[in-house]
N, CA, C and O atoms as a CHARMM CRD file, in Angstrom:
* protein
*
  328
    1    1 UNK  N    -11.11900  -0.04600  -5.68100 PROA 1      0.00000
    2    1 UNK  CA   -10.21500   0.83000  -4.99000 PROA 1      0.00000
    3    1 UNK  C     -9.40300  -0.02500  -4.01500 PROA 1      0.00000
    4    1 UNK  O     -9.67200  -1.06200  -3.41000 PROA 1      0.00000
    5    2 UNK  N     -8.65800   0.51200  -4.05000 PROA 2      0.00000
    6    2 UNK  CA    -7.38000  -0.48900  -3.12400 PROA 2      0.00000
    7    2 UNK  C     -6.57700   0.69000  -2.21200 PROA 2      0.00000
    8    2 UNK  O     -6.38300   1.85300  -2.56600 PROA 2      0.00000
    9    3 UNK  N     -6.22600   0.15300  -1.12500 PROA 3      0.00000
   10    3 UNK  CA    -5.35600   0.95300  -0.07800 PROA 3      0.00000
   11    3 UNK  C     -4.48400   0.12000   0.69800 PROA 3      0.00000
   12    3 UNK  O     -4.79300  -1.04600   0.94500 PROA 3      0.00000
   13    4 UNK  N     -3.35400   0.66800   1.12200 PROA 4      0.00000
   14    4 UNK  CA    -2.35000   0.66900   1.89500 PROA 4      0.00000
   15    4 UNK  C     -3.05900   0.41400   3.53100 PROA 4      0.00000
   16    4 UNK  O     -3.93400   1.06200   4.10500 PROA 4      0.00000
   17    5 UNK  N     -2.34600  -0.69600   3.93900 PROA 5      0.00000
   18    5 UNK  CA    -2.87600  -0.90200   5.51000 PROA 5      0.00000
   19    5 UNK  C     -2.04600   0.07000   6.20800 PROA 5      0.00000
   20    5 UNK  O     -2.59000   0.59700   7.17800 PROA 5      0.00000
   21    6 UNK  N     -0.79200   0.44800   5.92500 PROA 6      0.00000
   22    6 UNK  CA     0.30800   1.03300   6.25100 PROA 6      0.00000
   23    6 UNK  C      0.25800   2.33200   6.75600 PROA 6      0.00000
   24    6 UNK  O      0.44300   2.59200   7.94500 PROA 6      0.00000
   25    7 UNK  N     -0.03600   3.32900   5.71300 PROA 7      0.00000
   26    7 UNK  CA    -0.26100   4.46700   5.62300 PROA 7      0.00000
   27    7 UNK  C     -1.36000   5.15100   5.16000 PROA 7      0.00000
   28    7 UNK  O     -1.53600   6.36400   5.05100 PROA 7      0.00000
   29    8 UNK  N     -2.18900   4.08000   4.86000 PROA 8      0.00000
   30    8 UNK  CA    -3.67700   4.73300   4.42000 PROA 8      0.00000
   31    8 UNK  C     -3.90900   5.53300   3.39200 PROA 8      0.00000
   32    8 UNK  O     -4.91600   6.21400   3.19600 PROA 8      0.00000
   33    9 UNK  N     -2.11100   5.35400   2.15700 PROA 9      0.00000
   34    9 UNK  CA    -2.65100   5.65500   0.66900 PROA 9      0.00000
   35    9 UNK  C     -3.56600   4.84300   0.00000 PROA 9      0.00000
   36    9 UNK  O     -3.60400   3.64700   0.28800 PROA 9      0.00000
   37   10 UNK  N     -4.38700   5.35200  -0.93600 PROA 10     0.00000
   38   10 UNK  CA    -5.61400   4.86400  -1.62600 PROA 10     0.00000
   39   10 UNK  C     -5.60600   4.63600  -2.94400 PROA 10     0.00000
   40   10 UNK  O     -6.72400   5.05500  -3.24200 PROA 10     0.00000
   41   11 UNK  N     -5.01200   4.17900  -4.16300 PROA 11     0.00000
   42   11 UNK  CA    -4.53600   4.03200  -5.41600 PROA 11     0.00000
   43   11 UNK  C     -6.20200   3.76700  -6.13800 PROA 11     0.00000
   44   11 UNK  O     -6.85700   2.74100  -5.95200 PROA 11     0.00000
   45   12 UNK  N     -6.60100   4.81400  -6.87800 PROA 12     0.00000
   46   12 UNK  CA    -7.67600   5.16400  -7.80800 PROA 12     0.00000
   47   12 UNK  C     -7.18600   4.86000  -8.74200 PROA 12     0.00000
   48   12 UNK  O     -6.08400   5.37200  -8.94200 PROA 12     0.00000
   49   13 UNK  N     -7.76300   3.82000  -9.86700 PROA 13     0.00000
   50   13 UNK  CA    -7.68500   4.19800 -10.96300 PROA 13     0.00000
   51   13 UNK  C     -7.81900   5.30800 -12.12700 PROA 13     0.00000
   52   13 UNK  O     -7.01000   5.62100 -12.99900 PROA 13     0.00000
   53   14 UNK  N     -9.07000   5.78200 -11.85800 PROA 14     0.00000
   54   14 UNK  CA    -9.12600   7.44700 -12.03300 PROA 14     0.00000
   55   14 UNK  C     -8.03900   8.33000 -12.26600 PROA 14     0.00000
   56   14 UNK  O     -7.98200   9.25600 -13.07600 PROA 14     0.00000
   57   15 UNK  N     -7.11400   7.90100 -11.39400 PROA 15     0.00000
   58   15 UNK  CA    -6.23600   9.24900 -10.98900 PROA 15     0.00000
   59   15 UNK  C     -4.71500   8.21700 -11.68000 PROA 15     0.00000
   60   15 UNK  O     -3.77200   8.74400 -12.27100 PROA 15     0.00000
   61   16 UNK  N     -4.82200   6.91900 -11.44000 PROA 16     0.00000
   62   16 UNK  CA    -3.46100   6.75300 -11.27200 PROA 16     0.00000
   63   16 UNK  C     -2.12300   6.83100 -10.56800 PROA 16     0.00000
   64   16 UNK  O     -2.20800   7.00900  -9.35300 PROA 16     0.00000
   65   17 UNK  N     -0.96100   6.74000 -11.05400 PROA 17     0.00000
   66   17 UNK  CA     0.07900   7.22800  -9.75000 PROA 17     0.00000
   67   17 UNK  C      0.93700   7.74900 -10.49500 PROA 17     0.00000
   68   17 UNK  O      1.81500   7.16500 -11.13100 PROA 17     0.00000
   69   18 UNK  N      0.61900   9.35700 -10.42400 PROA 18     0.00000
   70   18 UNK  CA     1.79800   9.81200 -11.39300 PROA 18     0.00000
   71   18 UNK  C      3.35400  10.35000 -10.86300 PROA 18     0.00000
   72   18 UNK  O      4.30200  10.91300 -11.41000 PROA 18     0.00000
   73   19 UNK  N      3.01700   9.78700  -9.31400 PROA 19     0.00000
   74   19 UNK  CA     4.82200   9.83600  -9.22700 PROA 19     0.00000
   75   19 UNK  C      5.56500   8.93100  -9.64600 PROA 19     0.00000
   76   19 UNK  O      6.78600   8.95600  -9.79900 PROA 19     0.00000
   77   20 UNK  N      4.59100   7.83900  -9.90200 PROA 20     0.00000
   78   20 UNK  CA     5.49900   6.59000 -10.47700 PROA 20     0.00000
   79   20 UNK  C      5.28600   6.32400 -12.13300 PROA 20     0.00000
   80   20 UNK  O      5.44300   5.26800 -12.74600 PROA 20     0.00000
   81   21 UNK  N      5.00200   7.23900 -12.48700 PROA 21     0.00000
   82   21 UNK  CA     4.06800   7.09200 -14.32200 PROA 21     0.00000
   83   21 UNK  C      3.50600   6.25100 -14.63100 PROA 21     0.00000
   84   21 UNK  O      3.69600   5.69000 -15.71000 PROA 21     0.00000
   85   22 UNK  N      2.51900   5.85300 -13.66600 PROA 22     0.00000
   86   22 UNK  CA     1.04900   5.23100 -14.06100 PROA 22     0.00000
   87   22 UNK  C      0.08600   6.19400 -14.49500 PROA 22     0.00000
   88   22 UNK  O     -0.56700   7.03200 -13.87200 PROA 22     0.00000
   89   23 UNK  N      0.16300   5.79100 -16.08100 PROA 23     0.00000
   90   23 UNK  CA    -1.55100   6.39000 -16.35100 PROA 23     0.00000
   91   23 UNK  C     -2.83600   6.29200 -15.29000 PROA 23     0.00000
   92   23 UNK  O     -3.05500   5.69800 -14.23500 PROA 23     0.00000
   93   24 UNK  N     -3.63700   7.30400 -16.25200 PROA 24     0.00000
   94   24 UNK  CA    -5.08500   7.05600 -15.62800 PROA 24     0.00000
   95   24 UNK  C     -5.30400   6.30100 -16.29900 PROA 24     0.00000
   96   24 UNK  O     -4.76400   5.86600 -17.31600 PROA 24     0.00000
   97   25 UNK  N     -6.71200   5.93100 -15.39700 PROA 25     0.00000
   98   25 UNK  CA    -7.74900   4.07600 -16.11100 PROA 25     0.00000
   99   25 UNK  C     -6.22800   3.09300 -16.05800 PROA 25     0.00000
  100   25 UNK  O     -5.77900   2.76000 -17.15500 PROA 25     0.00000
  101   26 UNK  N     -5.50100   2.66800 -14.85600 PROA 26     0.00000
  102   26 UNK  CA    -5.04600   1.89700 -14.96000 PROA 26     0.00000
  103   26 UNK  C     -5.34300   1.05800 -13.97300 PROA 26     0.00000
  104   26 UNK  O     -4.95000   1.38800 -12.85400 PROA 26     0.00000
  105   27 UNK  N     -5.78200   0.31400 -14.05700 PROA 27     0.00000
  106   27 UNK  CA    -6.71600  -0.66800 -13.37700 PROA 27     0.00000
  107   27 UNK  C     -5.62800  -1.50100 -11.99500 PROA 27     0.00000
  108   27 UNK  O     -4.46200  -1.74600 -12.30600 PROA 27     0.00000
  109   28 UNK  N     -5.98600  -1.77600 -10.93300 PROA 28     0.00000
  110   28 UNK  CA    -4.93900  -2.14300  -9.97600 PROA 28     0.00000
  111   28 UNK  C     -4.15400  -3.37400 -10.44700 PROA 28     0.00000
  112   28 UNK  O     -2.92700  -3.46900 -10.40200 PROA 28     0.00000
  113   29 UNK  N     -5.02300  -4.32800 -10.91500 PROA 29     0.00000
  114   29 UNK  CA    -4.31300  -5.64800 -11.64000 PROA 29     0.00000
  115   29 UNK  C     -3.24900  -5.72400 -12.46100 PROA 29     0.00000
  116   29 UNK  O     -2.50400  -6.67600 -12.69400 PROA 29     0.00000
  117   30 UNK  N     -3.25900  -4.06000 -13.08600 PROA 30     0.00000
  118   30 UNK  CA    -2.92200  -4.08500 -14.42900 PROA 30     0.00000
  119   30 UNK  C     -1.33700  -3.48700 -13.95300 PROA 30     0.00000
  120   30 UNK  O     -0.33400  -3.46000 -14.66600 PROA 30     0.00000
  121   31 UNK  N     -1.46500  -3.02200 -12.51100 PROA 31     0.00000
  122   31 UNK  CA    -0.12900  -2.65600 -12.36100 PROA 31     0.00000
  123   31 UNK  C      0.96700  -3.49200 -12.16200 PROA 31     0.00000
  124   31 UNK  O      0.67600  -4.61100 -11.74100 PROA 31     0.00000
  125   32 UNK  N      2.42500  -3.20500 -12.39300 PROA 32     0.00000
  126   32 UNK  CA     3.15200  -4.52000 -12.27900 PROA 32     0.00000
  127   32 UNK  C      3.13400  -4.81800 -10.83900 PROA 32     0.00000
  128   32 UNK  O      2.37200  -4.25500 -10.05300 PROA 32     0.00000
  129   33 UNK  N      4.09000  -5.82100 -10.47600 PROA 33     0.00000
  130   33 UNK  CA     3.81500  -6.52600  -9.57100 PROA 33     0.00000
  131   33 UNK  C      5.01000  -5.79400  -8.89200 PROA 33     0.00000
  132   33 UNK  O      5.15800  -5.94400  -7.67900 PROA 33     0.00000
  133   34 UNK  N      5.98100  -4.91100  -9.68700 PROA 34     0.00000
  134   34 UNK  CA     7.40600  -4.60300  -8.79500 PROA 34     0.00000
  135   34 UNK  C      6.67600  -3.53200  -8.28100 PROA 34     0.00000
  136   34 UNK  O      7.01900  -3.47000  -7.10000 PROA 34     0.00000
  137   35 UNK  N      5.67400  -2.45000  -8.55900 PROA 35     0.00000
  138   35 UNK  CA     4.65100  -1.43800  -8.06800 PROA 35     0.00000
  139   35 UNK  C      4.81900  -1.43600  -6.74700 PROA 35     0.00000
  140   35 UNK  O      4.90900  -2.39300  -5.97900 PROA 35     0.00000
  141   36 UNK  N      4.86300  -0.04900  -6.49300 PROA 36     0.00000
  142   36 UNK  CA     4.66700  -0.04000  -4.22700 PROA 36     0.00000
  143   36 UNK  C      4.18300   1.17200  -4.39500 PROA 36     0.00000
  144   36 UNK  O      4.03100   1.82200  -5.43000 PROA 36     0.00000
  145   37 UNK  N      3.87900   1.50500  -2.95700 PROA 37     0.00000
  146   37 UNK  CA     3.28100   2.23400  -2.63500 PROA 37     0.00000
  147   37 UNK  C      3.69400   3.92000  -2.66500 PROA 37     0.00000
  148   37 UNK  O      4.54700   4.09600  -1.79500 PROA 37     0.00000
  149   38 UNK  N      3.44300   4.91100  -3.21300 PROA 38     0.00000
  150   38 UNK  CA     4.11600   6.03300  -3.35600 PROA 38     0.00000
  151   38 UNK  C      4.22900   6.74400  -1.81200 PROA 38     0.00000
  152   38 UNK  O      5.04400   7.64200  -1.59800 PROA 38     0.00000
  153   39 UNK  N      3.20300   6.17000  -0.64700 PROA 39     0.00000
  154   39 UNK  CA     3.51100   6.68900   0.58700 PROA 39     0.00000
  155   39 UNK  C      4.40700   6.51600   1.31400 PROA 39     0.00000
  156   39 UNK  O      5.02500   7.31100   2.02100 PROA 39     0.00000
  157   40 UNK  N      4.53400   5.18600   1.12400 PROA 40     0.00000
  158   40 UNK  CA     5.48100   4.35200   2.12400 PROA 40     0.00000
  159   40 UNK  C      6.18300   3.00700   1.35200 PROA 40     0.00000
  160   40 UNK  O      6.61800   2.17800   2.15100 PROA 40     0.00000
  161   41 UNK  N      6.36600   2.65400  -0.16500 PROA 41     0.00000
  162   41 UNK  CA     7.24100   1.84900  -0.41600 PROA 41     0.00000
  163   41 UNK  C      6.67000   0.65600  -0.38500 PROA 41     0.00000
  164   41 UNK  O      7.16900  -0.15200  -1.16800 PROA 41     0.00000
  165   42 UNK  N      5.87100   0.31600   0.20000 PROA 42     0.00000
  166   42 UNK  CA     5.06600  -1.03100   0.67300 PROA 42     0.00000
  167   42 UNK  C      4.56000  -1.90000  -0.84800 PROA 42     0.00000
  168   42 UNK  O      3.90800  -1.40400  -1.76600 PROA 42     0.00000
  169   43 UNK  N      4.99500  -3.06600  -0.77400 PROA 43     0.00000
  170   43 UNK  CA     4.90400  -4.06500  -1.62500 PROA 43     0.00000
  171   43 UNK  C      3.63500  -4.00800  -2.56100 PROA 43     0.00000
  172   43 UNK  O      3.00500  -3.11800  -1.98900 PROA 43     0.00000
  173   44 UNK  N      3.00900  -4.31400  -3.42400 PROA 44     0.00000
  174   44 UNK  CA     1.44700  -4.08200  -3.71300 PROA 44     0.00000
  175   44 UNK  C      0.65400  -4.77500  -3.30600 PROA 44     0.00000
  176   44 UNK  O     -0.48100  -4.37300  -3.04900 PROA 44     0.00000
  177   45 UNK  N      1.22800  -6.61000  -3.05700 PROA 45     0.00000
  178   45 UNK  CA     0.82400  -7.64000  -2.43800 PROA 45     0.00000
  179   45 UNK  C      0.36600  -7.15500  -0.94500 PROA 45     0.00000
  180   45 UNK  O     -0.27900  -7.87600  -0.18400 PROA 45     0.00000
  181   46 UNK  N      0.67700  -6.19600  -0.72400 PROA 46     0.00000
  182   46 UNK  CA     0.33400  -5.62900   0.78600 PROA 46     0.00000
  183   46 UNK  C     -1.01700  -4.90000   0.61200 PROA 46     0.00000
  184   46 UNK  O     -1.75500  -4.84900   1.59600 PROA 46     0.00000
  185   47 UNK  N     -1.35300  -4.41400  -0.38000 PROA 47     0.00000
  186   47 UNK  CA    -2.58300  -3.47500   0.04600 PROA 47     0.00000
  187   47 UNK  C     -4.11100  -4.57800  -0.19700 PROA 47     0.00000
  188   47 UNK  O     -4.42500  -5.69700  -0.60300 PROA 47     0.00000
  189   48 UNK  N     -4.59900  -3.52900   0.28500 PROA 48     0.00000
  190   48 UNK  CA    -6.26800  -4.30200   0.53900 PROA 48     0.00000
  191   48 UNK  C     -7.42300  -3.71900   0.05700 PROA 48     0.00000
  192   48 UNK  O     -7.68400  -2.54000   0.30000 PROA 48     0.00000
  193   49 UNK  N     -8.38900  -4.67700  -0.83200 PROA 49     0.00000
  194   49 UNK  CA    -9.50800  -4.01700  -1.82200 PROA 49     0.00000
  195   49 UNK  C    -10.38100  -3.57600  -0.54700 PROA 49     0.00000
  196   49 UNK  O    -10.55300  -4.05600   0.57300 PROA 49     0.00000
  197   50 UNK  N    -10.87200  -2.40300  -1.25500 PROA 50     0.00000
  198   50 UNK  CA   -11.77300  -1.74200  -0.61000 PROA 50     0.00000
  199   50 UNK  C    -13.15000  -1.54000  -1.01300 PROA 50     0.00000
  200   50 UNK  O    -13.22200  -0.37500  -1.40200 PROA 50     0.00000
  201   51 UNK  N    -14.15600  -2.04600  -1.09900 PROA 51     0.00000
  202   51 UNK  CA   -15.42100  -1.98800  -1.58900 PROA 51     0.00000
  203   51 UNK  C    -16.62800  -0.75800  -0.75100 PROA 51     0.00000
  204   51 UNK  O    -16.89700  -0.55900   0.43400 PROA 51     0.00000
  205   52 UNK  N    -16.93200  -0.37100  -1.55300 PROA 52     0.00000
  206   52 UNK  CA   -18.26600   0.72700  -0.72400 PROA 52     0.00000
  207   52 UNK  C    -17.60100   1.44000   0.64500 PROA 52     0.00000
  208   52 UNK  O    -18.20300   1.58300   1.70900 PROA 52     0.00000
  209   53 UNK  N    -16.42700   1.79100   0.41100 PROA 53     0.00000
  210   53 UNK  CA   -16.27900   2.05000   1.95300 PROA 53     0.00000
  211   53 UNK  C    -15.45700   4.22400   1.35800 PROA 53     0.00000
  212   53 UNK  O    -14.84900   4.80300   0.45700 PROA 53     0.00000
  213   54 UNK  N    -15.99600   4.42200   2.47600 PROA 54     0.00000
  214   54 UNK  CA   -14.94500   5.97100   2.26800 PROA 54     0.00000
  215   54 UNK  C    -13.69000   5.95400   2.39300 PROA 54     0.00000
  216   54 UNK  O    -13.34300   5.34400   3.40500 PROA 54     0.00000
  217   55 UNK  N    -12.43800   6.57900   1.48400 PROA 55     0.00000
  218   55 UNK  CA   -11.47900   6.08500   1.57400 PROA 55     0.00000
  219   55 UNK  C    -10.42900   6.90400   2.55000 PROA 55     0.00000
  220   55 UNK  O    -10.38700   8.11900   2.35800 PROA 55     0.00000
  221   56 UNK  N     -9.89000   6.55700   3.20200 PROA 56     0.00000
  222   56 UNK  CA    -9.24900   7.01800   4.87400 PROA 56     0.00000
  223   56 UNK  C     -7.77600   7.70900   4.26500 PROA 56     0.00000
  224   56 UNK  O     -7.07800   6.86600   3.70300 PROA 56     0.00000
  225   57 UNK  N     -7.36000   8.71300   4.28200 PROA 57     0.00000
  226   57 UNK  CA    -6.61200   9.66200   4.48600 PROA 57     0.00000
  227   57 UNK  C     -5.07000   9.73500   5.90700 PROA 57     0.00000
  228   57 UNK  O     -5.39200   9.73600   7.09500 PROA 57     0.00000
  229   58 UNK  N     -4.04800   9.77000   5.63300 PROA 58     0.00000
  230   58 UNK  CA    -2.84500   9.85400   6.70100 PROA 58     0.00000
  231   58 UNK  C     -3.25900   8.96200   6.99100 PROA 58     0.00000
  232   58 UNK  O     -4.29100   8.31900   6.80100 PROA 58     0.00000
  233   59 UNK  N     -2.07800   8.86900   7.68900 PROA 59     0.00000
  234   59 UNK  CA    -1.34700   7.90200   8.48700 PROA 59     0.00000
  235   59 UNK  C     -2.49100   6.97900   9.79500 PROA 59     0.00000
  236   59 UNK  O     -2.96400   7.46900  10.82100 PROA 59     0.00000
  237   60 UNK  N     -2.59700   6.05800   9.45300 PROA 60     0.00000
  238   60 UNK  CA    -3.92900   4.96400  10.69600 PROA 60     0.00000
  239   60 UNK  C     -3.07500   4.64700  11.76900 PROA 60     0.00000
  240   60 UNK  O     -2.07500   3.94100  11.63400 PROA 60     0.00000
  241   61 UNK  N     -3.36000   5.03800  12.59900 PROA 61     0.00000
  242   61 UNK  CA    -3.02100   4.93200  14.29700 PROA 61     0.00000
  243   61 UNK  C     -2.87700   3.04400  14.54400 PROA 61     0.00000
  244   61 UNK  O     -3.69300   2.35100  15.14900 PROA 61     0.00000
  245   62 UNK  N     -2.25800   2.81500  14.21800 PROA 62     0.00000
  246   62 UNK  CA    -2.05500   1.06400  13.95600 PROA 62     0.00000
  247   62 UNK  C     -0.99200   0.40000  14.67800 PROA 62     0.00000
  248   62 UNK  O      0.11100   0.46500  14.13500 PROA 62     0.00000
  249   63 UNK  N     -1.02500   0.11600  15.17600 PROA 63     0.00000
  250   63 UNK  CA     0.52100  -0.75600  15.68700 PROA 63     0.00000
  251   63 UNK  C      1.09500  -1.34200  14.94800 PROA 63     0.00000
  252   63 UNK  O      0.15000  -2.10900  14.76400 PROA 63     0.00000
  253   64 UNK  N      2.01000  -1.80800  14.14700 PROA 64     0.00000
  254   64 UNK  CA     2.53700  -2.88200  13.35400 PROA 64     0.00000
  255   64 UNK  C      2.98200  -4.44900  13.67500 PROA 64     0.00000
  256   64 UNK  O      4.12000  -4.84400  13.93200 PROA 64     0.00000
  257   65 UNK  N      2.32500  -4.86900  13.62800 PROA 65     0.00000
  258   65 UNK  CA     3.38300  -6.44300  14.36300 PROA 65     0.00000
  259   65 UNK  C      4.16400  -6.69500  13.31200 PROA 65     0.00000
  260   65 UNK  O      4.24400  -6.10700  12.23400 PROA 65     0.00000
  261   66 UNK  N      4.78900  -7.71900  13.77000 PROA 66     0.00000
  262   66 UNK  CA     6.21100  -8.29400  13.26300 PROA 66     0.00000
  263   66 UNK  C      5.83600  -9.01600  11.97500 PROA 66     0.00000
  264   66 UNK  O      6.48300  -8.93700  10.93100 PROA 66     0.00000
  265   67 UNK  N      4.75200  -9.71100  12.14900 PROA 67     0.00000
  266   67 UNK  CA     4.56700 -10.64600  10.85400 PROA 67     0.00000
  267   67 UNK  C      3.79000  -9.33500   9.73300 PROA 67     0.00000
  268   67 UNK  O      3.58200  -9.65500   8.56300 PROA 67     0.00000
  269   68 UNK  N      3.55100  -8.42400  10.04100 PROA 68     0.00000
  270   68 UNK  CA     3.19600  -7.07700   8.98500 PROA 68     0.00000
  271   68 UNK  C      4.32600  -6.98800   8.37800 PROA 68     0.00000
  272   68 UNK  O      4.66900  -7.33900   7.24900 PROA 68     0.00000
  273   69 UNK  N      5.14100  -6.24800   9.63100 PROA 69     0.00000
  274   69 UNK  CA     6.18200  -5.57200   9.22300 PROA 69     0.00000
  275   69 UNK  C      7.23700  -6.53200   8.10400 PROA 69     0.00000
  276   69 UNK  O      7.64300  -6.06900   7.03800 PROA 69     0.00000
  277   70 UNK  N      7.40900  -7.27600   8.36800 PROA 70     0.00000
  278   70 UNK  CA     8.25400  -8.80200   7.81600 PROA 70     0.00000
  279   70 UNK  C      7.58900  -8.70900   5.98700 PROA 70     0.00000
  280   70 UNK  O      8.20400  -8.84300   4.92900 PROA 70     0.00000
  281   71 UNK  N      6.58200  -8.51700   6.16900 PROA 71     0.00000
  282   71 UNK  CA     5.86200  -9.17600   4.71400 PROA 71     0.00000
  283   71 UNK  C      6.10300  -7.60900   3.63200 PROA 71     0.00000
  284   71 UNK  O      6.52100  -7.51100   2.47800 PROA 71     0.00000
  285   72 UNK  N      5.62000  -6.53600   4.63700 PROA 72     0.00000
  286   72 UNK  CA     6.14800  -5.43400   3.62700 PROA 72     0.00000
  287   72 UNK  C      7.33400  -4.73500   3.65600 PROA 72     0.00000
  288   72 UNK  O      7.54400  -3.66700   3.08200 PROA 72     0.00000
  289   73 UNK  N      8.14700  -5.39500   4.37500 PROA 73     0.00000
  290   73 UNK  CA     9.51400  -5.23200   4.32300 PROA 73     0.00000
  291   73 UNK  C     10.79500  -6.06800   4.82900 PROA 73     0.00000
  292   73 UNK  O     11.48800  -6.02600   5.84600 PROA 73     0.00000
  293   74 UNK  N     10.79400  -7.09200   3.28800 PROA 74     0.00000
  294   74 UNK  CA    11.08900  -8.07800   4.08200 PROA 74     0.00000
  295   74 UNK  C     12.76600  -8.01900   4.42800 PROA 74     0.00000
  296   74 UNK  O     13.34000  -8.59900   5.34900 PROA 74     0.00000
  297   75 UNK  N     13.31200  -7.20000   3.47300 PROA 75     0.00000
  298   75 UNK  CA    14.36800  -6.79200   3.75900 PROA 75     0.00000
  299   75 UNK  C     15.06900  -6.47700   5.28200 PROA 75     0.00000
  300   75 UNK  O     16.08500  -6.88900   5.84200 PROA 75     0.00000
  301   76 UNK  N     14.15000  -5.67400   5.59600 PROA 76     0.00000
  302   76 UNK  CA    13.68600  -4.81700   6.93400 PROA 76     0.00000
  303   76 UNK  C     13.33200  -6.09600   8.48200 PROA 76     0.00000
  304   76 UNK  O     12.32100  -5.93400   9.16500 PROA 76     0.00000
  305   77 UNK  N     14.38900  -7.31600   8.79700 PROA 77     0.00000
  306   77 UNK  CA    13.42900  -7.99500   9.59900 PROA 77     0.00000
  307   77 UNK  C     13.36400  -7.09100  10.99900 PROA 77     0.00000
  308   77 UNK  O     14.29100  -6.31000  11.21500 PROA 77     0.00000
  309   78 UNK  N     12.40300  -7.18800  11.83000 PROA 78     0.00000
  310   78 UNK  CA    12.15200  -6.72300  13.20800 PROA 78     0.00000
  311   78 UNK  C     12.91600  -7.66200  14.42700 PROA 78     0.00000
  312   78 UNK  O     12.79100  -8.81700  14.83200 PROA 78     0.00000
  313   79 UNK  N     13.56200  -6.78300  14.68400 PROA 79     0.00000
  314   79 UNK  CA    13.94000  -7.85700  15.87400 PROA 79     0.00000
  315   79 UNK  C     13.03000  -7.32000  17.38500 PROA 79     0.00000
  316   79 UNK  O     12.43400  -6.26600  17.61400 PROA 79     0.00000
  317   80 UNK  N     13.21600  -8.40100  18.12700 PROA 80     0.00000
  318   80 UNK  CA    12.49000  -8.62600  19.05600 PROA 80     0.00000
  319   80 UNK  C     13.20300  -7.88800  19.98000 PROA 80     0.00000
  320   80 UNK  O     14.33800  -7.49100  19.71300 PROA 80     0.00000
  321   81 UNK  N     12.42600  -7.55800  21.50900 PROA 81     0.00000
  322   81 UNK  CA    12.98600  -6.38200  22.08500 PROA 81     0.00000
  323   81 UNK  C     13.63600  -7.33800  23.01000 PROA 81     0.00000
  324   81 UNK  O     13.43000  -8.55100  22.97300 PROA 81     0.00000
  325   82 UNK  N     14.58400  -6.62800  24.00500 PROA 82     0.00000
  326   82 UNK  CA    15.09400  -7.36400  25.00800 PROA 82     0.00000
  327   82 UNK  C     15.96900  -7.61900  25.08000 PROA 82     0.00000
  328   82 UNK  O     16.33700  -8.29500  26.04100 PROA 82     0.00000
């Protein structure tokens, strides 16, 4: 199981992602690499395996830093305040 640091979507194989027409039993590897996140857009290279753990629901109370924000959107740079 794999999830989004972002937004705390959870991509099951089981289930798949059928807003994006991923079958079920499609294994995370197996997705392409242009694949993001159906919550928030976020790169796939961005999400993080999840082993034995319960899988977390909305949005995680997180701050974002710059070098986050930069990597899953790199388009998107942050500028600094001030």
């Amino acid at each position: 199981m794999y999830s989004c640091p972002f937004c705390g979507y959870v991509y099951k194989p089981s289930e798949g992602d059928p807003l994006n027409n991923i079958p079920r039993n499609t294994s995370f590897a197996n997705l392409l690499d242009s694949w993001t996140c159906p919550g928030c857009y976020v790169r796939k290279e961005a999400f993080k395996e999840r082993k034995n753990e319960v899988p977390k629901f909305g949005i995680q109370n997180k701050r974002i830093d710059e070098e986050e924000r930069n990597f899953a959107f790199p388009d998107k740079k942050m500028k600094k305040a001030g």
